[in-house]
C-alpha positions as CSV (number, residue, x, y, z in Angstrom):
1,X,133.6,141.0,92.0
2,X,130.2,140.0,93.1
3,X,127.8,136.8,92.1
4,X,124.9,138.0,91.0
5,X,121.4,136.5,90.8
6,X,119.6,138.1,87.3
7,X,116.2,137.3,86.8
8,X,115.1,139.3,83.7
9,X,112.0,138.0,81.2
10,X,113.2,139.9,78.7
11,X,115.9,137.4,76.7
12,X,117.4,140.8,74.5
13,X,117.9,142.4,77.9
14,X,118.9,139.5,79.9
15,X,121.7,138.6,77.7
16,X,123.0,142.1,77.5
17,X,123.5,143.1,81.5
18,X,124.5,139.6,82.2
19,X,127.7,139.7,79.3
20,X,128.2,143.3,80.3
21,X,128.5,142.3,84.0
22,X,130.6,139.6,83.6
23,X,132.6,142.2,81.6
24,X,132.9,144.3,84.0
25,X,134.4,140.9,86.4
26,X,131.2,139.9,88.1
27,X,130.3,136.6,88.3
28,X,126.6,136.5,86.7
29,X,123.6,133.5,86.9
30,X,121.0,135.0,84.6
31,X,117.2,133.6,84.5
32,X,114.4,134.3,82.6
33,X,111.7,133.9,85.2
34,X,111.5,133.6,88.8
35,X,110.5,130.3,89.6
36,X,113.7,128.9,87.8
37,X,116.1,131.7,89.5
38,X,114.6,130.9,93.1
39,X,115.0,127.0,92.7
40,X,118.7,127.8,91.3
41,X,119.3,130.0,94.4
42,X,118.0,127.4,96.7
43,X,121.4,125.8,96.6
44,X,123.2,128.3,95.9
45,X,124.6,132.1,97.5
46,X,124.8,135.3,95.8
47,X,125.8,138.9,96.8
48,X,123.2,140.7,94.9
49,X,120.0,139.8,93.4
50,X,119.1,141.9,89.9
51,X,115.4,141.5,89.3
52,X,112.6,142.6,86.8
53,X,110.0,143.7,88.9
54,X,106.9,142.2,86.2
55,X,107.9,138.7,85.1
56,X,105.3,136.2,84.0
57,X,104.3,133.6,87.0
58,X,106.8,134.8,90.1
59,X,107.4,138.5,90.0
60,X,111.0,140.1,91.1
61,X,108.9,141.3,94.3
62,X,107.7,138.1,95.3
63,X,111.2,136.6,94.1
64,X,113.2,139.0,96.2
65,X,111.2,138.3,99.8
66,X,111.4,134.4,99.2
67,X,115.0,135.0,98.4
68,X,115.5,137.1,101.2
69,X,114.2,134.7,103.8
70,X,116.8,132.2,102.7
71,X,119.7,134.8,102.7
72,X,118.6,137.8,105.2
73,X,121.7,139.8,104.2
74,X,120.7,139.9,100.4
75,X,120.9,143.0,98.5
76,X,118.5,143.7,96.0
77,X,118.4,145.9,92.8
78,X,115.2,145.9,91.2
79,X,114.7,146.9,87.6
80,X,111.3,148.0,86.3
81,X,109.6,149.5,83.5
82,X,107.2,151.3,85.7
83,X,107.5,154.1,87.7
84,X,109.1,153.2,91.3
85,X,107.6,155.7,93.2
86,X,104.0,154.6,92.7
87,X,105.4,150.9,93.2
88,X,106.6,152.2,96.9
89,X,103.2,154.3,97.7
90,X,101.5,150.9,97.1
91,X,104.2,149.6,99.9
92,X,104.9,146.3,97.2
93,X,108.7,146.7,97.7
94,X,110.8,147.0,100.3
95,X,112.1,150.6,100.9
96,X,115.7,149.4,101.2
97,X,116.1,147.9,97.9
98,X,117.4,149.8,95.1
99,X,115.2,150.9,91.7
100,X,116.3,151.4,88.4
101,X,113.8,152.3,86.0
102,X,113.6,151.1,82.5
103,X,115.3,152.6,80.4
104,X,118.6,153.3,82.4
105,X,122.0,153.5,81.7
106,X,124.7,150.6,81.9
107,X,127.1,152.9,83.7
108,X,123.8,153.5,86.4
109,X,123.6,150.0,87.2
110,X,127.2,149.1,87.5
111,X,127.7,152.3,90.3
112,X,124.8,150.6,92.5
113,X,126.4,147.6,92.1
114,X,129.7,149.0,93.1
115,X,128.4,151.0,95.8
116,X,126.9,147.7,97.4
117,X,130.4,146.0,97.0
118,X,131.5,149.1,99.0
119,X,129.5,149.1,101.7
């Protein structure tokens, strides 16, 4: 089981990982924007963070470095509608963290997340 951080702008979306993930025995915090999820995660630690890479105000990029100055050892899975490698060429991510582009599969997300709980 892992705690996971979601920050996803899109409520349809939002509120189908997080039930599926907490399905699947994870313990999920979902947001719809990343101001709210980096205050939330201010006092709190989580395993994983699962962020949309455009949100309105603080995007899942900006979201995942301030988080990752709080929590160094963060793993980070973004999700994005638009294509990842042109989002790496412009250098906005970092290369370790994970992309799944929009649309993917449940089953897709749930392996990364099990391969982080692996490693």
């Amino acid at each position: 089981m892992a705690r996971i951080l979601l920050a996803e702008d899109d409520e349809n979306l939002r509120f189908f990982l997080a039930r599926a993930l907490r399905r699947a025995g994870h313990e999920v915090n979902d947001y719809g924007d990343g101001e709210t999820a980096l205050t939330w995660m201010n006092e709190h630690s989580v395993d994983l963070l699962l962020a949309d890479v455009v949100m309105p105000g603080l995007d899942g990029i900006e979201l995942a470095r301030r988080a990752s100055d709080m929590w160094p050892h963060l793993r980070v899975i973004f999700i994005t509608g638009f294509a990842a490698v042109a989002l790496r060429e412009a250098k906005v991510m970092a290369p370790e963290a994970t992309v799944l582009e929009k649309p993917f599969h449940l089953r897709q997300l749930v392996n990364e997340i099990d391969r982080f709980l692996a490693a």
